[in-house]
N, C-alpha and C positions, 0 to 999 in steps of 0.2 A: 504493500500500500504506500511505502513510504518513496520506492522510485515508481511510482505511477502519480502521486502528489508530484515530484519532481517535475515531470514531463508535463501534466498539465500547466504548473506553473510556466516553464517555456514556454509553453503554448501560449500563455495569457502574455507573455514580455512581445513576442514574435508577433502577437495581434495589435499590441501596444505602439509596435515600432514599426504597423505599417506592413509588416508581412500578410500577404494577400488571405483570406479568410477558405480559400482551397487549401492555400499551402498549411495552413495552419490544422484543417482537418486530415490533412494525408498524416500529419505527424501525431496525431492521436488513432486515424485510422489503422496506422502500422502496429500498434497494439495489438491488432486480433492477430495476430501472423505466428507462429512459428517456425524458428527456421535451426535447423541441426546441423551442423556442419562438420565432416570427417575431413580431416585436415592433415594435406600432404607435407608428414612431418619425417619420408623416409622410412625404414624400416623401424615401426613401431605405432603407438596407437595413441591421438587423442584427437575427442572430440569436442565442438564447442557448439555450447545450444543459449538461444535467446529466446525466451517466452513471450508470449506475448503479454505478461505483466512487468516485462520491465527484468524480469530476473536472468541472472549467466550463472551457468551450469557447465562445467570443463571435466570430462570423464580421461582421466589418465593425461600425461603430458607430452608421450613420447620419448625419444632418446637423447633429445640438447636444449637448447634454446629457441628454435624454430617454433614451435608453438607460442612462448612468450613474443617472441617479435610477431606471429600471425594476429593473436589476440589484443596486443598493441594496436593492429592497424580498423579491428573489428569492430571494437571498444568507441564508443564518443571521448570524445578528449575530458569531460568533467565527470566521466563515470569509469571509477578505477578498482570497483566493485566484483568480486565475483563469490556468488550467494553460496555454492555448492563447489566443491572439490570431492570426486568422486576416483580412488585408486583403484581399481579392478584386480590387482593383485600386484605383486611388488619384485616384478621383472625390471629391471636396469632399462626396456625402452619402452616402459610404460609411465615409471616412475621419477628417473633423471630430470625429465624435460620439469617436473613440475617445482622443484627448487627456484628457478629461477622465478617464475610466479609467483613464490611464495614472496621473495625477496622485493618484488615492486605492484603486486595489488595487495588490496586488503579483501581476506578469504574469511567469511565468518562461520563455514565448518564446512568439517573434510569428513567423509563417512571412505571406511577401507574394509576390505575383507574378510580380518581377523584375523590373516596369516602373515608373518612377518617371515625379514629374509635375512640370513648374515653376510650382508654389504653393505659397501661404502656408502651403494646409493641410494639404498633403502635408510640407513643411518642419519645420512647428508636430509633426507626429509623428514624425518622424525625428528631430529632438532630443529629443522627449521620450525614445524610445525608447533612443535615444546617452546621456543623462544619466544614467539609469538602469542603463545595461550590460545590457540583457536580450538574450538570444540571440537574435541575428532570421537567418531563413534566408530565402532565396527556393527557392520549390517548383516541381514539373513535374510536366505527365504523367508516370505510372509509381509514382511514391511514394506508400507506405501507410504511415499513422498509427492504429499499434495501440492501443488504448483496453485491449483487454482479451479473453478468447476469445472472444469471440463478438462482437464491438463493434469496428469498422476503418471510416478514411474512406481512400476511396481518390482519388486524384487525378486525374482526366481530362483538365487541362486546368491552366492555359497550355502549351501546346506547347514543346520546347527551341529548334524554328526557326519563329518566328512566322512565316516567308513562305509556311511549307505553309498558312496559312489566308487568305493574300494580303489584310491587312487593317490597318491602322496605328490603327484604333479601340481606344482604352483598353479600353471596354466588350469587347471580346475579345480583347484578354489577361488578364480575369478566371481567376482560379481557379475551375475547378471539380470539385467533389466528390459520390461517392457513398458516403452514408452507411448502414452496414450491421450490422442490429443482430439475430441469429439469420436468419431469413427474412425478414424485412422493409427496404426500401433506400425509402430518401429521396435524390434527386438533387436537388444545388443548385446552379446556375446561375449566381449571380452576375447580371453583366450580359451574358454570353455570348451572341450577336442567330447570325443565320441560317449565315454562314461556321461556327463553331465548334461549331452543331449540323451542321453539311452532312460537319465533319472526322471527329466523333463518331460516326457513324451509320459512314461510310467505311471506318471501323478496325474496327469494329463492334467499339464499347466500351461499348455502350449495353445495357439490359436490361427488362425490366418494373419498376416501382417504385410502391408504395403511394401515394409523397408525391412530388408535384413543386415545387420551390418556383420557379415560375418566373421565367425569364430579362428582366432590364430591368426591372420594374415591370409587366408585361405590354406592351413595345411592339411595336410589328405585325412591327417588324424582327427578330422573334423567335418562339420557338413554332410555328414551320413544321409544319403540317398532318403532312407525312411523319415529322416528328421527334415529335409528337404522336401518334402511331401507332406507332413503336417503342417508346414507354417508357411507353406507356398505363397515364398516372398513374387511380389510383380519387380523389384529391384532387387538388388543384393551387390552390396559395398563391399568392398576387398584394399586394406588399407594396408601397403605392403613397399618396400624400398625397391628400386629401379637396379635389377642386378644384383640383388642381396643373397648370401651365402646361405640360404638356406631353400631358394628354389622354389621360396613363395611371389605367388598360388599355386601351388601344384596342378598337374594338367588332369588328373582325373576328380581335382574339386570343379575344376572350371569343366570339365565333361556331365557332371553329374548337375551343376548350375542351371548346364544348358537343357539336361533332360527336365529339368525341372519347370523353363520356360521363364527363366530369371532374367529379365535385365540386366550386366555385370557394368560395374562402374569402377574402375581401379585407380586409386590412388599415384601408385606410381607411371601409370599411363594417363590418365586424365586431369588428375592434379585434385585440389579439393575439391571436394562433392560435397553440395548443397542441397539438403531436404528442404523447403518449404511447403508451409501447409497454411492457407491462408478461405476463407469462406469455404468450407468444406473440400479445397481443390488444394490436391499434393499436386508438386511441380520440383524436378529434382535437374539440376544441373553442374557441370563439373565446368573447371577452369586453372589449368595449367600454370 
């Protein structure tokens, strides 16, 4: 409420000073919009989302600085705000990139997975984190983060007893989430491979979804055919480095994609990929 006061207030200076009474309403109309952005940060993962209340939402950071300078430029110059820091799990190219964010926005909580890692770079965020006092939670299956009426991510995932997915893989105890904004759901993944869609499916906590962003970079250990079949994404995002050593997407994800009848959008090919979703009409675009 309080950066949606913000913005009308602009609003009222910009009608004050003469700015045209259109322009004045585009800039309150941009409120209904939501827009998701998976951002070409190279081989690793983060995303950046703007509500349409005004709120920023950054899941994971990637593996340097390149997200802080994407989010630099995303950002209005007098909002240095961001409401949610979300770590999907504590991989060195999920979690690096977010230090430096820490170091020049003000983050008023960070929700992580519950599983910690013995690195530098997982270390390097937990002080940052600790210096600052920001409220950090660890998250579980079950829990919704209400954005707004119509706007809720819901949680699928880390499990409360990771041995119902019999797997000691960081990569699956990611977070993951189903983002849901009127009719339309975006599920994100994380790094979540074959066990934690096989849990997913099980509970049947799965549903159709417009946007997939998928799971690992697209590694083969992931995206299972039957799990590609419940959630029969119409897109599917693949956020993955240009020549990275480990040969993500693998070619029998992007085979099993195509049986699926998925739109692929790739990061390292297209560059950032833009979800929006604005009067009930998704509109996805990439830009190198």
């Amino acid at each position: 409420m309080k950066k949606y006061a913000v913005w009308m207030a602009l609003a009222c200076l910009l009608a004050g000073a003469g700015i045209s009474a259109v322009a004045v309403a585009q800039i309150i109309s941009e409120s209904r919009e939501l827009t998701v952005r998976v951002l070409d940060v190279g081989q690793g993962d983060a995303i950046f989302i703007r509500t349409p209340y005004h709120q920023s939402i950054l899941i994971d950071g990637g593996p340097d600085d390149r997200t802080q300078r994407q989010i630099s430029r995303l950002l209005p110059l007098f909002d240095r705000t961001i409401d949610l820091m979300i770590l999907t799990h504590p991989h060195a190219d999920h979690v690096r990139g977010l230090v430096p964010i820490l170091d020049r926005f003000d983050i008023r909580q960070v929700y992580i997975s519950g599983r910690s890692n013995a690195s530098g770079e997982y270390d390097a965020f937990e002080s940052a984190v600790g210096a600052r006092a920001i409220r950090q939670e660890s998250i579980w299956k079950g829990k919704r983060i209400v954005f707004g009426a119509d706007l809720s991510l819901d949680i699928l995932a880390p499990l409360r007893d990771e041995r119902e997915v019999t797997d000691d893989d960081l990569n699956n105890s990611s977070v993951v989430g189903m983002l849901t904004f009127g009719s339309h759901r975006i599920l994100l993944m994380g790094d979540a491979g074959e066990p934690v869609e096989r849990e997913l499916m099980r509970r049947d906590l799965l549903r159709d979804v417009d946007v997939l962003k998928v799971g690992h970079h697209g590694s083969k250990y992931a995206s299972m055919s039957e799990f590609l079949k419940r959630v029969s994404p119409e897109f599917a995002i693949i956020s993955s480095g240009k020549g990275n050593d480990y040969g993500h997407p693998h070619h029998q994800v992007l085979d099993r994609l195509a049986d699926a009848h998925a739109r692929v959008l790739r990061t390292d090919i297209n560059g950032t990929v833009t979800v929006r979703i604005r009067d009930s009409i998704l509109d996805i675009q990439a830009k190198k």
